[in-house]
FIKOLZA-1660 file (N, C-alpha, C; in steps of 0.1 Angstrom, whole numbers, plus 5000, padded with zeros to 4 digits):
% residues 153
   i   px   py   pz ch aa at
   1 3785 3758 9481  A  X  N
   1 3793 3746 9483  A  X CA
   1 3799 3742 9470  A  X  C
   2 3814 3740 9471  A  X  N
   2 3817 3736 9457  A  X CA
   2 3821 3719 9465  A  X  C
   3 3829 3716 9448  A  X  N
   3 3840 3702 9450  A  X CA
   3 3844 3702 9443  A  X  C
   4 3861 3702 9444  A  X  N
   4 3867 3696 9434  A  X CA
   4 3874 3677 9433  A  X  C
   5 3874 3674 9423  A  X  N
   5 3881 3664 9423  A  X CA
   5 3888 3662 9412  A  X  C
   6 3896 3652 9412  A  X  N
   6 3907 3649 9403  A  X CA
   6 3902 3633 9400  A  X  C
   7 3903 3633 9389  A  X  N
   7 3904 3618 9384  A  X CA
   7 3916 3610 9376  A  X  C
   8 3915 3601 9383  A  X  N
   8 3930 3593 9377  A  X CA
   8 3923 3582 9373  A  X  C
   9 3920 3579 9358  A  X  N
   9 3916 3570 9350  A  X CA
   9 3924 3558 9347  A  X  C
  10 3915 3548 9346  A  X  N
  10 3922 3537 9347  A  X CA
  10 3909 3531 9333  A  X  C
  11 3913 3526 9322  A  X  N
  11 3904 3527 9308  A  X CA
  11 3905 3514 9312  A  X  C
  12 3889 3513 9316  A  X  N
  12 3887 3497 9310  A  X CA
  12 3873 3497 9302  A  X  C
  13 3877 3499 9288  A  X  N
  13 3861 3500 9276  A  X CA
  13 3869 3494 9267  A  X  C
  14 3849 3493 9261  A  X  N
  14 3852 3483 9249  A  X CA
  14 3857 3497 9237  A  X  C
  15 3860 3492 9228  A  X  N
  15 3868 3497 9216  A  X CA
  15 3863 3504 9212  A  X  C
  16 3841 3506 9212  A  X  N
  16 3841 3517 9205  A  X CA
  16 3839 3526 9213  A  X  C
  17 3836 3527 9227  A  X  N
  17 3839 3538 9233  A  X CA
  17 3853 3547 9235  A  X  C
  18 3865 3538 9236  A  X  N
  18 3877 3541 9235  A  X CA
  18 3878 3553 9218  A  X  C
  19 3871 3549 9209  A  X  N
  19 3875 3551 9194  A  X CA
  19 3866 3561 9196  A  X  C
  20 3855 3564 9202  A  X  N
  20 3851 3577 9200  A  X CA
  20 3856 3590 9205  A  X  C
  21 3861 3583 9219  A  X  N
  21 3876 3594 9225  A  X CA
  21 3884 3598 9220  A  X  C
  22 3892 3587 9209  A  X  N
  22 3903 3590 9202  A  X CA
  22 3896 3600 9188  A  X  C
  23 3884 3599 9184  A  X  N
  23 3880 3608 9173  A  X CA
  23 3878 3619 9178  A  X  C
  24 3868 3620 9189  A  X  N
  24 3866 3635 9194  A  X CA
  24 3880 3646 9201  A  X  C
  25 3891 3634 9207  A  X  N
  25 3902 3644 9211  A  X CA
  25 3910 3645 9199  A  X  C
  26 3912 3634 9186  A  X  N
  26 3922 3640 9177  A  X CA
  26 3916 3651 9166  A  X  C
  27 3901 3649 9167  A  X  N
  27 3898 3662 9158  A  X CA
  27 3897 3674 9168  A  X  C
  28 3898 3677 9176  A  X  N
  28 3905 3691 9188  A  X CA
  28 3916 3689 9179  A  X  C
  29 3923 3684 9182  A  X  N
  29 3937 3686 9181  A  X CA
  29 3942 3684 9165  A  X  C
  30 3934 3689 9151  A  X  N
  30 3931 3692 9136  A  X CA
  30 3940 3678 9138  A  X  C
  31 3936 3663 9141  A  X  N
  31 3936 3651 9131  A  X CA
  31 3927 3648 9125  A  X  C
  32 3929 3641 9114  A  X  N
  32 3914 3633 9107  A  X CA
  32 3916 3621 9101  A  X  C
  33 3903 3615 9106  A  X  N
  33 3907 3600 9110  A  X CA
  33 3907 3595 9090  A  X  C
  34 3919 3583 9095  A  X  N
  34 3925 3577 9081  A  X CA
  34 3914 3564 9077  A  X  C
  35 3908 3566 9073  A  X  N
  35 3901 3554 9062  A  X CA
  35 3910 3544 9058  A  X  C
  36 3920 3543 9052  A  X  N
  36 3929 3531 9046  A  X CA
  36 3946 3535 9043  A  X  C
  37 3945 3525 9038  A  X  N
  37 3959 3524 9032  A  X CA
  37 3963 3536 9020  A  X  C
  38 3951 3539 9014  A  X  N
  38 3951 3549 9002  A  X CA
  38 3957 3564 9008  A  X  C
  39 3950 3566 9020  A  X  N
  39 3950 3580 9026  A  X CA
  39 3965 3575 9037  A  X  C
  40 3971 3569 9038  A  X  N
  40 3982 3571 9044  A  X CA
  40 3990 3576 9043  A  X  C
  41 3999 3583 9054  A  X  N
  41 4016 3592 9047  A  X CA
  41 4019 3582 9046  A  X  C
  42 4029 3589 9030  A  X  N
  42 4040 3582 9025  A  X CA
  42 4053 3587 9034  A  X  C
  43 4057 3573 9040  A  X  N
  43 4072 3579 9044  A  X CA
  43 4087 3570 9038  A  X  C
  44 4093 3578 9037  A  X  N
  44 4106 3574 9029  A  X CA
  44 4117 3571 9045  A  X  C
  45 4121 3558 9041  A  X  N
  45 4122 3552 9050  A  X CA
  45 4136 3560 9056  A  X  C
  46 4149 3559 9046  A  X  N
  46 4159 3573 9050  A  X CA
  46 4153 3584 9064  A  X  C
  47 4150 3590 9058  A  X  N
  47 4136 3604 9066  A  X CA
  47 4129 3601 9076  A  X  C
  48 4123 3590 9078  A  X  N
  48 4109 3587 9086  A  X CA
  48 4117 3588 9097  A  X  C
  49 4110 3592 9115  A  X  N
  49 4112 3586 9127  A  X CA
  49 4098 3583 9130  A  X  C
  50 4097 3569 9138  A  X  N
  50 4087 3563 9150  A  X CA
  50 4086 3560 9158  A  X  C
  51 4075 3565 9171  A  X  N
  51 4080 3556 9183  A  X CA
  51 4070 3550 9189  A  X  C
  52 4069 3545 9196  A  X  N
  52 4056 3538 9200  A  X CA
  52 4059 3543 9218  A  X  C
  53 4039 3543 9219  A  X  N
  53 4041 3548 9235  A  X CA
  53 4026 3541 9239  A  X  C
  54 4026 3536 9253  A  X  N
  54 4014 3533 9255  A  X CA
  54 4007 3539 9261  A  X  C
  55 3996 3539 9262  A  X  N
  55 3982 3545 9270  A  X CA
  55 3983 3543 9285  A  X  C
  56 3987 3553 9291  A  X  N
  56 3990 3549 9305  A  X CA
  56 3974 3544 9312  A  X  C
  57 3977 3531 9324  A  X  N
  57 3962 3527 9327  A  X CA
  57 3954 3525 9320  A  X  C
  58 3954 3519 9307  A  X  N
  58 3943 3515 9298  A  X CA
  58 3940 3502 9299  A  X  C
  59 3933 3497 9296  A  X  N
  59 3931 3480 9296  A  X CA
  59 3921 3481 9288  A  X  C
  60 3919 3478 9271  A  X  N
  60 3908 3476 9266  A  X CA
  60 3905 3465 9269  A  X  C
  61 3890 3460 9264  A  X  N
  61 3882 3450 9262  A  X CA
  61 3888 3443 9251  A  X  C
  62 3897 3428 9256  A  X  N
  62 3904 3423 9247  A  X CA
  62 3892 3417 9231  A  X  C
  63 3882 3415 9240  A  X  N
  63 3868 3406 9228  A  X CA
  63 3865 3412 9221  A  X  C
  64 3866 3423 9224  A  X  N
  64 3860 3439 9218  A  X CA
  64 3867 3443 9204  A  X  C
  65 3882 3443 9202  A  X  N
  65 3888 3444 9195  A  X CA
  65 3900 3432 9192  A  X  C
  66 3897 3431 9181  A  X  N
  66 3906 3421 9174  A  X CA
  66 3922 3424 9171  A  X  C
  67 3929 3414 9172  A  X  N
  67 3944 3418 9170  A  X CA
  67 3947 3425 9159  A  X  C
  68 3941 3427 9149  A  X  N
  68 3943 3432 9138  A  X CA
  68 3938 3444 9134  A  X  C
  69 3923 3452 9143  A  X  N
  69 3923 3463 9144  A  X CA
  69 3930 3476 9152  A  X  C
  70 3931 3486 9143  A  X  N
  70 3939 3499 9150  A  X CA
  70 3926 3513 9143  A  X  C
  71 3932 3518 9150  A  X  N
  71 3923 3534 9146  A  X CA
  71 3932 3543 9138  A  X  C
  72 3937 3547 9128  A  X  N
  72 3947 3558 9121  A  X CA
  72 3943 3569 9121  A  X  C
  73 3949 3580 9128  A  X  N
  73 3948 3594 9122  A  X CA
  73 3963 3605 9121  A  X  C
  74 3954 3615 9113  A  X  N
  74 3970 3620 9108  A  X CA
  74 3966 3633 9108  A  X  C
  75 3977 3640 9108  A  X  N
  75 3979 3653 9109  A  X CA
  75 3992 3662 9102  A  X  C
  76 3993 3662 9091  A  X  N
  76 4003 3672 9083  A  X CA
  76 4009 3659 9082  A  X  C
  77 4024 3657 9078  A  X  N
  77 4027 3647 9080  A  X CA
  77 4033 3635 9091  A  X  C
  78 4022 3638 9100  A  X  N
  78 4023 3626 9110  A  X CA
  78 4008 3619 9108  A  X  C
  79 4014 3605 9114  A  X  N
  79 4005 3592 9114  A  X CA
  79 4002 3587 9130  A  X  C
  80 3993 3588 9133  A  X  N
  80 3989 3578 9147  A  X CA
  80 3982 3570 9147  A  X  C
  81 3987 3555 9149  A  X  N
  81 3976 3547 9148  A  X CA
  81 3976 3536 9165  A  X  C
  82 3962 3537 9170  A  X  N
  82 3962 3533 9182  A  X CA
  82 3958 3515 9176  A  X  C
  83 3962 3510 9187  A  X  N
  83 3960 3497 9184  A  X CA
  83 3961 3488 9199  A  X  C
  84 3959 3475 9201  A  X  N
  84 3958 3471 9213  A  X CA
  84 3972 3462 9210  A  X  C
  85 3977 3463 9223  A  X  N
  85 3994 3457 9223  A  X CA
  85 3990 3440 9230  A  X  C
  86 4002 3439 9228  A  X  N
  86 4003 3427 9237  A  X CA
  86 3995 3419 9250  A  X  C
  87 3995 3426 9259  A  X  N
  87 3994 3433 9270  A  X CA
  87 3977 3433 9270  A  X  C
  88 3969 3432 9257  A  X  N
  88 3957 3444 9259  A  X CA
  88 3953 3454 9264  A  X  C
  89 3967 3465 9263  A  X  N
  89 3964 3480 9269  A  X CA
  89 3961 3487 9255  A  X  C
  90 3962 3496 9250  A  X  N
  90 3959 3510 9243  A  X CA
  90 3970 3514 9238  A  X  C
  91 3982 3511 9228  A  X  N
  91 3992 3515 9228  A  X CA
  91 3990 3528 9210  A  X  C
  92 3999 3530 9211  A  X  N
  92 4003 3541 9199  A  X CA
  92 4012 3539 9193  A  X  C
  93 4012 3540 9182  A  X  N
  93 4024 3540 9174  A  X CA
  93 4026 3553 9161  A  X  C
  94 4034 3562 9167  A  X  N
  94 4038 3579 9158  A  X CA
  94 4049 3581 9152  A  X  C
  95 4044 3583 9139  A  X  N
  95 4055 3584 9128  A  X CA
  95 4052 3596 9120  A  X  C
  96 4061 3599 9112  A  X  N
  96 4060 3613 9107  A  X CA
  96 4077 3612 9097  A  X  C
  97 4075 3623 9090  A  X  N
  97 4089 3628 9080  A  X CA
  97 4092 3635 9087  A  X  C
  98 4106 3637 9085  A  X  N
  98 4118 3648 9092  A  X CA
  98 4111 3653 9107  A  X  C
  99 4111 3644 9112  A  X  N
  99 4106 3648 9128  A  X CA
  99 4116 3641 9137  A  X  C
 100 4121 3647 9145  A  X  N
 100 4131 3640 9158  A  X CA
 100 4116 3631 9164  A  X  C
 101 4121 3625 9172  A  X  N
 101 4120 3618 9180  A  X CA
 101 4113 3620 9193  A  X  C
 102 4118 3634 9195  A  X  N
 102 4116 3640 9210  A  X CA
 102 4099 3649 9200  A  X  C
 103 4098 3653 9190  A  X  N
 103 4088 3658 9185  A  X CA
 103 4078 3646 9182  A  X  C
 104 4082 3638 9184  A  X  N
 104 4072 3624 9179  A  X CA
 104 4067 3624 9191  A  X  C
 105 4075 3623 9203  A  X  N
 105 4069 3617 9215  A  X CA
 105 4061 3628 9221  A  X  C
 106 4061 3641 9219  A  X  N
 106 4057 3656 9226  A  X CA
 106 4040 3652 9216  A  X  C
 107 4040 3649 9201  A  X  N
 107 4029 3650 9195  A  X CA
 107 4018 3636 9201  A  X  C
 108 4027 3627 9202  A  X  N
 108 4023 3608 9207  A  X CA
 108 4017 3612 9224  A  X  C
 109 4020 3621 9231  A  X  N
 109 4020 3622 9248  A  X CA
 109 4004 3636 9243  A  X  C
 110 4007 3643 9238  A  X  N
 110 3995 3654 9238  A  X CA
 110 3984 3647 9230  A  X  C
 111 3982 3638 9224  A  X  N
 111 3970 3631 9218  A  X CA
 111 3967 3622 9228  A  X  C
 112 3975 3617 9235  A  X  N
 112 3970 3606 9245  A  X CA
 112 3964 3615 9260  A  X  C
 113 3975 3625 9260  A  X  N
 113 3965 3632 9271  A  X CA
 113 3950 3637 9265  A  X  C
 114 3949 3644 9255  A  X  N
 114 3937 3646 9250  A  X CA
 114 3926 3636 9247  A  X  C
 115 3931 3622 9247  A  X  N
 115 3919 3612 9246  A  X CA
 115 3918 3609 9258  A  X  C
 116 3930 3605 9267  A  X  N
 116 3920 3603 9279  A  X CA
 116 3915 3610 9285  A  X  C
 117 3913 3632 9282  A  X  N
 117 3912 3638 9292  A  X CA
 117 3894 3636 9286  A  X  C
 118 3890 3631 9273  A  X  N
 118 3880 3632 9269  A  X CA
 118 3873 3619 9270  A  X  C
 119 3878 3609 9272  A  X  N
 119 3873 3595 9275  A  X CA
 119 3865 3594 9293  A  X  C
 120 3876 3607 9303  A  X  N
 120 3868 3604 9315  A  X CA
 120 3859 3617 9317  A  X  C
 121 3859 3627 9308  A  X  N
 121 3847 3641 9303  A  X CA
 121 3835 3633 9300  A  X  C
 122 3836 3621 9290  A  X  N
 122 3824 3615 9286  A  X CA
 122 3821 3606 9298  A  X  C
 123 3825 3600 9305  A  X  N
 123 3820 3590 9312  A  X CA
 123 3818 3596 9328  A  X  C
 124 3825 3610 9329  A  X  N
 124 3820 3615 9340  A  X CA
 124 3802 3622 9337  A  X  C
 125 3805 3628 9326  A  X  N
 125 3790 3634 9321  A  X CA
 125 3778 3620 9320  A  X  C
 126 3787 3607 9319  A  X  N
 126 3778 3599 9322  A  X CA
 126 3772 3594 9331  A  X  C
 127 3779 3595 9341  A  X  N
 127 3778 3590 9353  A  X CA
 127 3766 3599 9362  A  X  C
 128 3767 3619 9356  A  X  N
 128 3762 3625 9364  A  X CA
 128 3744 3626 9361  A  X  C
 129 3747 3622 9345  A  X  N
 129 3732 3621 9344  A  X CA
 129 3726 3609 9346  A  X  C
 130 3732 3603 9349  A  X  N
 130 3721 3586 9352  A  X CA
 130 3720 3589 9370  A  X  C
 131 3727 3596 9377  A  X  N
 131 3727 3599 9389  A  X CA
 131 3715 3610 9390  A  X  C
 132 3712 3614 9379  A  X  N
 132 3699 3630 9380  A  X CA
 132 3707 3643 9386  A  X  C
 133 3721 3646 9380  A  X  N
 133 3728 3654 9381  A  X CA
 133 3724 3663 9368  A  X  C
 134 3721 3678 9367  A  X  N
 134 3721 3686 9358  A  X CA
 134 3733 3694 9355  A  X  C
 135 3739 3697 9346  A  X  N
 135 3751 3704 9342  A  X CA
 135 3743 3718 9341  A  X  C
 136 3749 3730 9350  A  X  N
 136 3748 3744 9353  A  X CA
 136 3758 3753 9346  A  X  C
 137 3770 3747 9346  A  X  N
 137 3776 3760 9338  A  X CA
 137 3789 3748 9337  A  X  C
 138 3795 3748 9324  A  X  N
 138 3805 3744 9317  A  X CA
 138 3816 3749 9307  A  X  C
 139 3828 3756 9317  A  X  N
 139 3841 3759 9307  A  X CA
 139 3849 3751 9305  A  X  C
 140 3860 3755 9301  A  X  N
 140 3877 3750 9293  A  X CA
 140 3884 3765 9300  A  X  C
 141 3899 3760 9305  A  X  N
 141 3903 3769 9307  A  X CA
 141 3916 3768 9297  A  X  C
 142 3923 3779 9299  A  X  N
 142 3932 3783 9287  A  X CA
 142 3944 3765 9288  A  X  C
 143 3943 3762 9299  A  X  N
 143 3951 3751 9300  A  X CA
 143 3948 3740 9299  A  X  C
 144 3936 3738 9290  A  X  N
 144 3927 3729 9291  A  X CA
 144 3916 3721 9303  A  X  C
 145 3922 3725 9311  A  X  N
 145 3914 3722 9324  A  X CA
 145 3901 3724 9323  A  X  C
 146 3890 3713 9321  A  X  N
 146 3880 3711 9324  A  X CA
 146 3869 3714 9334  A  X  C
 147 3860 3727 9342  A  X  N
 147 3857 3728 9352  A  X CA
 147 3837 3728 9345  A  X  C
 148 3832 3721 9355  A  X  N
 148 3817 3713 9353  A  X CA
 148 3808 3717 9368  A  X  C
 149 3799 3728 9363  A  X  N
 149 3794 3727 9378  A  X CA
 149 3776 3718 9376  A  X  C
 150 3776 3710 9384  A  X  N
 150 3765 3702 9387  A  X CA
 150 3754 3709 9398  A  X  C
 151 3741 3708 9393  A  X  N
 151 3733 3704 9404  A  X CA
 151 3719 3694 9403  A  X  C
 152 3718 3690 9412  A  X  N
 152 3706 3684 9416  A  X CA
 152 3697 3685 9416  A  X  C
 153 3683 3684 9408  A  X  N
 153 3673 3688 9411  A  X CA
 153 3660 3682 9415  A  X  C
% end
């Protein structure tokens, strides 16, 4: 007997659960998280493109995080730094040197799919062991697709 399901995430955590998603999926994907202002790209303002995109279905924990924290990570010369919008959703903001626009948003949309595909990886694996669910066999397929077989014991 199998099951499949599909999960359509809707983020409602506090910041440091969110931030350990955003570490574990941007180092898959060779980022490393920015400490400060010191380790920041320099961008020349001529050169630079940015765009901002939000975290579809997120809603952090507004108490949790302060208006004035964000997360930074970078990768060659691009910058991502997640931070909580307006709104209190999960938004992004991706910048980089000599990069279009359409390359900002392709790099801004594959980090955000990779954190949330790992924010509901972690909270399904949570869910199954507080239930007394054992994980039996665990791949990745070439498309990232996630497949988890459970059983009961």
């Amino acid at each position: 007997m199998s099951c499949v399901f599909v999960v359509i995430p809707v983020i409602t955590v506090a910041w440091p659960i969110i931030s350990a998603a955003i570490a574990a999926a941007s180092s898959a994907l060779g980022y490393r998280l920015m400490k400060g202002s010191e380790e920041s790209v320099t961008v020349t303002p001529s050169i630079s493109q940015c765009i901002d995109l939000e975290m579809p279905n997120s809603k952090v924990v507004t108490e949790t995080l302060g208006r004035d924290e964000s997360l930074v990570v970078g990768k060659d010369d691009l910058r991502v730094t997640f931070y909580r919008d307006a709104r209190g959703g999960c938004s992004i903001h991706v910048d980089g040197e000599n990069r279009s626009t359409a390359e900002l948003e392709e790099a801004g949309r594959q980090l955000v799919n990779a954190v949330t595909q790992q924010y509901v990886y972690q909270k399904v694996m949570s869910e199954m062991k507080s239930r007394g669910f054992n994980v039996v066999n665990e791949a990745v397929d070439e498309d990232s697709t996630i497949r988890i077989k459970i059983r009961k014991f």
